[in-house]
VEXZA-910958 format. One record per atom (N, C-alpha, C, O): x, y, z; residue in one letter. Coordinates in pm, whole numbers, plus 32768, in hexadecimal, padded with zeros to 4 digits. Each point is the difference from the previous one (the first is absolute). Example, Ala and Ser with C-alpha at 12.3 -4.5 7.8 and 13.67 -1.06 7.14 Angstrom:
85277DC7830CA7FA780778000A805A80788000A80687FFE8042A7F75806B7F76S805280778006S7FB3806D8049S8033806F8011S
END
This chain:
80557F8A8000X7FAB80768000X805A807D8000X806580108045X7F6780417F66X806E808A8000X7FFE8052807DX7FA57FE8804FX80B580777FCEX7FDF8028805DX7FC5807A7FD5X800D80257F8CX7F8E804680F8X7FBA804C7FE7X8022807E7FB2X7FB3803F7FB6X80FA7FE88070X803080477FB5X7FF880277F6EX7FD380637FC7X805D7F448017X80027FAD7F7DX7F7880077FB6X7FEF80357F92X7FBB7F9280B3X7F847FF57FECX7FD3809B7FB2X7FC9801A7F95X805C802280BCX7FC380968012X804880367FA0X7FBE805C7FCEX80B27F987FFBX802280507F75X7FB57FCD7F94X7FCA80417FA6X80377F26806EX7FD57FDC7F8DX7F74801D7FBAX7FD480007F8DX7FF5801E810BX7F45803F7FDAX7FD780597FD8X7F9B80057FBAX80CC80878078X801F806A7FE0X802D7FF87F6DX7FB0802E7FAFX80C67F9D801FX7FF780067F6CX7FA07FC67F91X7FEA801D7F8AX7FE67F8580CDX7F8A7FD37FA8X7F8E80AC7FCFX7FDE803C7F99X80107FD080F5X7F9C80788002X802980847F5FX7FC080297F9FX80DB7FEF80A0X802B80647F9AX800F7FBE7F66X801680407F99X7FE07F68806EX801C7FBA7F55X7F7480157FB3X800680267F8BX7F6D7FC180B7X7F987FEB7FF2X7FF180BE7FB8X7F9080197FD3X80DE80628024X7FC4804A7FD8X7F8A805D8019X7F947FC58003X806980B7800DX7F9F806C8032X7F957FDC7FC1X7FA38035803DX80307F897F61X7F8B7FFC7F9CX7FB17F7A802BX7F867FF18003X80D57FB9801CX7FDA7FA38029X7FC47FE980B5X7FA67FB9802EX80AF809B800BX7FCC7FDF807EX7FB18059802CX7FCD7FE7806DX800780B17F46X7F7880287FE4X7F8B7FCA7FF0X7F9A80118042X80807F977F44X7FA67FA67FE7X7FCC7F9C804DX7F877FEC7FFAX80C07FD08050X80177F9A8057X7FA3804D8071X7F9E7FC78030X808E80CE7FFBX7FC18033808FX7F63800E7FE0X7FAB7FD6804FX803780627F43X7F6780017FC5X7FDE7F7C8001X7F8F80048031X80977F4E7FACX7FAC7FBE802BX80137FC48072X7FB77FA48027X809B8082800CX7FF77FD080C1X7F92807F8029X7F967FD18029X806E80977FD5X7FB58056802CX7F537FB87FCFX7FA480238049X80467FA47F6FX7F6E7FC07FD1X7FF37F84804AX7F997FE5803EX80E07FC07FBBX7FE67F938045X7FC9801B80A9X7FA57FCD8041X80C980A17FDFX7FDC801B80A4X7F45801C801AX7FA97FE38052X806280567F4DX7F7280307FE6X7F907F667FFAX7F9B7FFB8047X80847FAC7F70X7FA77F9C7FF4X80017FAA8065X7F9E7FBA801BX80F28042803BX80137F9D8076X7FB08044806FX7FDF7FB8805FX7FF380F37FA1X7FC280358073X7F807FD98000X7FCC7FDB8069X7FE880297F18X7F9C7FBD7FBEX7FB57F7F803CX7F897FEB8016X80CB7FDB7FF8X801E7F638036X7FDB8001809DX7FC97FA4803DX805C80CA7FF1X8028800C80A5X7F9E804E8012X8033805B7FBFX7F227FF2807CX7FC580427FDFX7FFC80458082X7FD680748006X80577F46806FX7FE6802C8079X808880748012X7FF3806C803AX80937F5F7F86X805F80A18008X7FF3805A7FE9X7FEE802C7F8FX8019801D80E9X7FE880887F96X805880718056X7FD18071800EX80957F75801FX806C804D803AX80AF7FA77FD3X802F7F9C8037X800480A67F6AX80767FDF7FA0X8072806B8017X7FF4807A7FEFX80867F3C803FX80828029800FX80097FF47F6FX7FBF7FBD7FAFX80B280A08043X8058802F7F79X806F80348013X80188070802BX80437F267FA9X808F80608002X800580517F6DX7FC57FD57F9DX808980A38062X804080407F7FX80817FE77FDEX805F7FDA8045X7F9680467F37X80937F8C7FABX807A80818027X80008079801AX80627F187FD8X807680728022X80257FF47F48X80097F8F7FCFX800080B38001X800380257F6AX80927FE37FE1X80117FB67FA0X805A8075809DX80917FC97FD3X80207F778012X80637FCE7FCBX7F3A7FE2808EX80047F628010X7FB37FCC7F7DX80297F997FCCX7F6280B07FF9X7FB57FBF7F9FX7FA17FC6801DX7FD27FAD7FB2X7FF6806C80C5X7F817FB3803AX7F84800D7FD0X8002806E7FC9X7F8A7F5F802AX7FC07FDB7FD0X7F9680718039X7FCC80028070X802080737F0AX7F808075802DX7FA5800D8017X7FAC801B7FAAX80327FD380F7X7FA97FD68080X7FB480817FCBX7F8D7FE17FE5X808F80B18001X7FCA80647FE3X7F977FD57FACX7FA3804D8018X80367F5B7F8BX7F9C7FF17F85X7F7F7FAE808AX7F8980097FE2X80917FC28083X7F937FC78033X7FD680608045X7FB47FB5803DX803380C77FFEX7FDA80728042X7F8A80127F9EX7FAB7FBF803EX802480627F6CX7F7E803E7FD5X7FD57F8D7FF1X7F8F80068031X80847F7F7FA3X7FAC7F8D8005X7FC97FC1809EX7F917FCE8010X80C0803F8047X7FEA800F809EX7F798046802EX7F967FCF8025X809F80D87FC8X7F908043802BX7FA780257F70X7F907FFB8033X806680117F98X7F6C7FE07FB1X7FA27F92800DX7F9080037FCFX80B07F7A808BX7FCF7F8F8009X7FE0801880BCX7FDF7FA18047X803180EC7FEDX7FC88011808CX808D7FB0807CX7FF380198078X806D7FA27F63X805A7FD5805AX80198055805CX7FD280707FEAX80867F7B80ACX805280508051X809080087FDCX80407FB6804AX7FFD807D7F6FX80807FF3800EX808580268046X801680798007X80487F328030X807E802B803EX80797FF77FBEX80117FB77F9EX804F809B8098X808F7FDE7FF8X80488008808BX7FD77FF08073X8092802C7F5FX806C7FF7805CX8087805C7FE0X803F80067F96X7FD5803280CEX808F80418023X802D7FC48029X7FDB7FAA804FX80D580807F6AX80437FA0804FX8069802E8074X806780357FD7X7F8B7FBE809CX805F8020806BX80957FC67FE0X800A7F8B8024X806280A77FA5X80657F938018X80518006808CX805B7FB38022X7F6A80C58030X80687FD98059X7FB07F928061X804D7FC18049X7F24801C7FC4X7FC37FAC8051X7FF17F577FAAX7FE57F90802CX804180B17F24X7FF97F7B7F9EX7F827FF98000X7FEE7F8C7FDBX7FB180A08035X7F747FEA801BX7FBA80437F87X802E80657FCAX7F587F58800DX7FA780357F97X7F5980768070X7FA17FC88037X807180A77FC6X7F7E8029802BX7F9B80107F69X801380167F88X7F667FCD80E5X7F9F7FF57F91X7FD880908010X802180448061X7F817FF47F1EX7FD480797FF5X7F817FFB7FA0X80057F977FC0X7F9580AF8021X7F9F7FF47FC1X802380367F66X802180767FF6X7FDA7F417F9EX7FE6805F7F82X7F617FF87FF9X7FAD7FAE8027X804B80EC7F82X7F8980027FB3X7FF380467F72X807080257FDDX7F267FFD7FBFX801F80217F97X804D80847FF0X803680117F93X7FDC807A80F5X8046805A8016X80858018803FX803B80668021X7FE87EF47FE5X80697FF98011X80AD80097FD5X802F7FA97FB6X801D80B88078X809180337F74X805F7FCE803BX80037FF1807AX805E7FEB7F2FX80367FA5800DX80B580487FECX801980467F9EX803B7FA280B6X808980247FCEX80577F9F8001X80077FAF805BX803D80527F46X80577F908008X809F802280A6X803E80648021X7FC17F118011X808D802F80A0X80827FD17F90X800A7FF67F85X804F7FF680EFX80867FEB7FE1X80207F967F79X804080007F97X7F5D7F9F80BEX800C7F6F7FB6X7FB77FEE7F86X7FFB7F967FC2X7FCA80D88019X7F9580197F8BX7F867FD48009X7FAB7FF97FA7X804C7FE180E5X7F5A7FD5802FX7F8F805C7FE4X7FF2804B8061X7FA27FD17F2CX7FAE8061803BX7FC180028066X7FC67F93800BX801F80C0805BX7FDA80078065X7F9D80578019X800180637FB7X7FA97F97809BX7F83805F800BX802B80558052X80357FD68067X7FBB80EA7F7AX800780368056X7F94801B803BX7F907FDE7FDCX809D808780BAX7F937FFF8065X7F747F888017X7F8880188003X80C27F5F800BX7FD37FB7800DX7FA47FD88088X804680078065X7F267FCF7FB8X7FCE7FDB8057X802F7F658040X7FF47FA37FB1X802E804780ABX80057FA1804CX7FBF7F918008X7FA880168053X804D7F5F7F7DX7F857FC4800BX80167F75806EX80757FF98024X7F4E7FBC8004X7FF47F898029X80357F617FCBX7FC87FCD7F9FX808480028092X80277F867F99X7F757FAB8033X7FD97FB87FA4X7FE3804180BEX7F7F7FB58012X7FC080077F88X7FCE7F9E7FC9X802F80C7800EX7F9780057F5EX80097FC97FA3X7FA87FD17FB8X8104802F803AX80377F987F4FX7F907F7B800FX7FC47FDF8066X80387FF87F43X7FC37F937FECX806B7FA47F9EX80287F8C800DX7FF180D37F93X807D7FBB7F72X807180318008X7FF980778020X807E7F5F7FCEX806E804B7FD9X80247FD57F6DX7FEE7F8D7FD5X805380F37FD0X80327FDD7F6DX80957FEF8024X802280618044X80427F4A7FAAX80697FE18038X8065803B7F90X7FEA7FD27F90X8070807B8075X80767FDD7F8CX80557FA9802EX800D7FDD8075X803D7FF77F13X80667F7F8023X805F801E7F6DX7FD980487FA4X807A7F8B805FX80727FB17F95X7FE17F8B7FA9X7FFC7FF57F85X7FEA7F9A80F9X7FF87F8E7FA8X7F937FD38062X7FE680498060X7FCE7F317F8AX7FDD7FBF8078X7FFF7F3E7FBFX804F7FE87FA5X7F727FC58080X80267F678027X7F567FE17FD9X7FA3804F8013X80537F287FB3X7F627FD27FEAX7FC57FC48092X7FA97FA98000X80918090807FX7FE77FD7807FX7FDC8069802BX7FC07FF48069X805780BB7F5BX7FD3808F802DX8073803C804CX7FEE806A803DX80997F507FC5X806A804D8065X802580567F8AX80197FF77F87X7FDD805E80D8X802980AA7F99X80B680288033X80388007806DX7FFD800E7EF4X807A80328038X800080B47FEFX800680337F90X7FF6800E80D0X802280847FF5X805980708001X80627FEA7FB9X7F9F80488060X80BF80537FF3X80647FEE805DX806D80377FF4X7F6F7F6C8082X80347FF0807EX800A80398091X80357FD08064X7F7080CD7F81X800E803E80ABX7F777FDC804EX7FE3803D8067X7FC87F607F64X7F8B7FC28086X7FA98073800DX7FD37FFC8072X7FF8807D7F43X7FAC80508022X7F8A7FA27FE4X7FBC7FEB8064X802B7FEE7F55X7F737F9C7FD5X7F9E7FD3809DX7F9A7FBB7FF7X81277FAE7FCDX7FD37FA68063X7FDB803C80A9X7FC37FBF8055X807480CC7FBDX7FFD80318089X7F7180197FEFX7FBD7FAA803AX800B809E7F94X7F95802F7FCCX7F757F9F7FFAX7F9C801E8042X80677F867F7AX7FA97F9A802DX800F7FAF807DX7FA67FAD800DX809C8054803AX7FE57FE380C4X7FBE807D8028X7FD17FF18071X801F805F7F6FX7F9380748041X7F9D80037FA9X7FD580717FEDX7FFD7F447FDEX7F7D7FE87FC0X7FBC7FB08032X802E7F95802BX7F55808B7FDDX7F947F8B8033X80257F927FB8X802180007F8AX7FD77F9580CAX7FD67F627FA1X7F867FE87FA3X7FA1804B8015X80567F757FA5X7FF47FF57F83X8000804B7F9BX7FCA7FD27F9BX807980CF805DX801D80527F84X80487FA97F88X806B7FC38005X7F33804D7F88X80657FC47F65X806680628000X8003807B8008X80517F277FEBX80A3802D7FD6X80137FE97F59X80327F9A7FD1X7FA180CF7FE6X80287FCD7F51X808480477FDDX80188071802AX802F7F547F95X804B80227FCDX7FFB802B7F5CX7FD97FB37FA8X804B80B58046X802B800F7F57X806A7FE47FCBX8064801A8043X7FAF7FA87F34X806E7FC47FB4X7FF580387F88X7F96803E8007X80947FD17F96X803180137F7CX80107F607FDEX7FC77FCE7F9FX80937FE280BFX7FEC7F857FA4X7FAF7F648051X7FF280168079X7FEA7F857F6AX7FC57F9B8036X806B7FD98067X8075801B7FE5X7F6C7FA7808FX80777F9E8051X80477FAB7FB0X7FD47FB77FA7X80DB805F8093X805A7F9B7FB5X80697FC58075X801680428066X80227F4B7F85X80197F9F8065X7FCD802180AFX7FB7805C8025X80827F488024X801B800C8091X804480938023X805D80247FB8X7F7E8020809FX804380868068X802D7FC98082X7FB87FB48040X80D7807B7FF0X80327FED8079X7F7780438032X7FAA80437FC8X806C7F8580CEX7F7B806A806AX805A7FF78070X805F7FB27FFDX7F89809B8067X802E803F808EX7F877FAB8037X7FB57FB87FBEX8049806480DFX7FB37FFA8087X7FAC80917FFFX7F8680098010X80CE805B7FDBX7FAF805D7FF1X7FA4802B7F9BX7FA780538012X80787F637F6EX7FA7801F7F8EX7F697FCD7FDAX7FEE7F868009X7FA680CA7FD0X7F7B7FDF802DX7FF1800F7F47X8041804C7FB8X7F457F448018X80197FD27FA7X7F73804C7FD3X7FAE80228055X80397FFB7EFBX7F9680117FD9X7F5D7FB08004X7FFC7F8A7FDEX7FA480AA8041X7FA17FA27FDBX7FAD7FFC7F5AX7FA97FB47FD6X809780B47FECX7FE180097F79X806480517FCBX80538045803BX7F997FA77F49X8086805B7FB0X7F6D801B7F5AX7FA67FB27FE1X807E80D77FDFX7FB980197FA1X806380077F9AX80708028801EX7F6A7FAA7F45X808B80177FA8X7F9880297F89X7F887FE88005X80D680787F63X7FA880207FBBX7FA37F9B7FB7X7F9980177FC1X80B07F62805BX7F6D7FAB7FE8X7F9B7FA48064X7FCE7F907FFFX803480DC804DX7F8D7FC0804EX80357FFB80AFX804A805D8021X7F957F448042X80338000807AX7FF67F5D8036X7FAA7FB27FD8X80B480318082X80337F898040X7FC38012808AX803E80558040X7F627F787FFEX7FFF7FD1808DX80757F94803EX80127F937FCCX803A809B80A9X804C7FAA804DX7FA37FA88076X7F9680288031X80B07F537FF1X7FDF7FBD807CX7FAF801A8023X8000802E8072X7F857FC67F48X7F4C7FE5801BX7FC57F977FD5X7F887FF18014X
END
């Protein structure tokens, strides 16, 4: 098994090979799929969202915001504390502006404070992940910290650009997906 290092360039170049046109494309039909898997789920209706860090190439979480709230959702994000490593949640809504921080995160300014009791879903970013749902991510544990202060049973989805490919090392500390969405369609884990 490779190690995670390793792992992690190699996902990353996958990502950048795939081309601006392509992983546009790619974010417009994950952004529909998310949409049809909520579909599925009728009782959620309070959804975490991370925003893409744009020099990583992540997958533009921005295109699911008007499909969200036109469809009546609650939506959150998160700041990120690095000196506590911690993700705080905050409320978006359709008047919500956005600046990009250090790390090229857009971020909501003058953000309201919200409750992690409320999430119901989280949209996960990841690198790579495993046909078992272990997600490999950039390595500093904001996630995984992040879902231990979540109520039990919140969906943990993850977004991909590509389908699961082999086995992922995992930690003790690492908390695994219960779904992953890809532009063709979505994978339920260990149900």
């Amino acid at each position: 098994m490779e190690a995670k290092e390793v792992l992690r360039r190699r996902f990353k170049s996958d990502r950048i090979a795939l081309g601006k046109e392509e992983r546009a494309l790619r974010s417009e039909k994950i952004a529909r799929e998310c949409m049809n898997f909520l579909v599925q789920r009728k009782k959620i209706r309070h959804i975490h969202l991370f925003f893409p860090i744009k020099r990583l190439f992540e997958i533009n979480t921005v295109l699911l915001l008007p499909l969200l709230f036109e469809r009546g959702y609650k939506v959150y994000g998160s700041i990120t504390d690095k000196q506590s490593q911690r993700l705080h949640t905050v409320k978006i809504d359709e008047s919500t502006v956005f600046q990009d921080d250090q790390m090229g995160i857009p971020v909501p300014q003058n953000p309201e404070s919200a409750l992690n009791e409320d999430i119901e879903l989280v949209f996960v970013p990841l690198l790579g992940l495993d046909a078992k749902g272990n997600r490999l991510g950039y390595g500093m544990g904001y996630y995984d910290r992040f879902f231990r202060m979540l109520k039990p049973g919140v969906l943990k989805v993850g977004l991909s650009y590509f389908l699961p490919s082999g086995e992922l090392p995992t930690a003790g500390h690492d908390v695994p997906l219960d779904a992953c969405v890809f532009p063709e369609g979505s994978m339920v884990f260990n149900q």
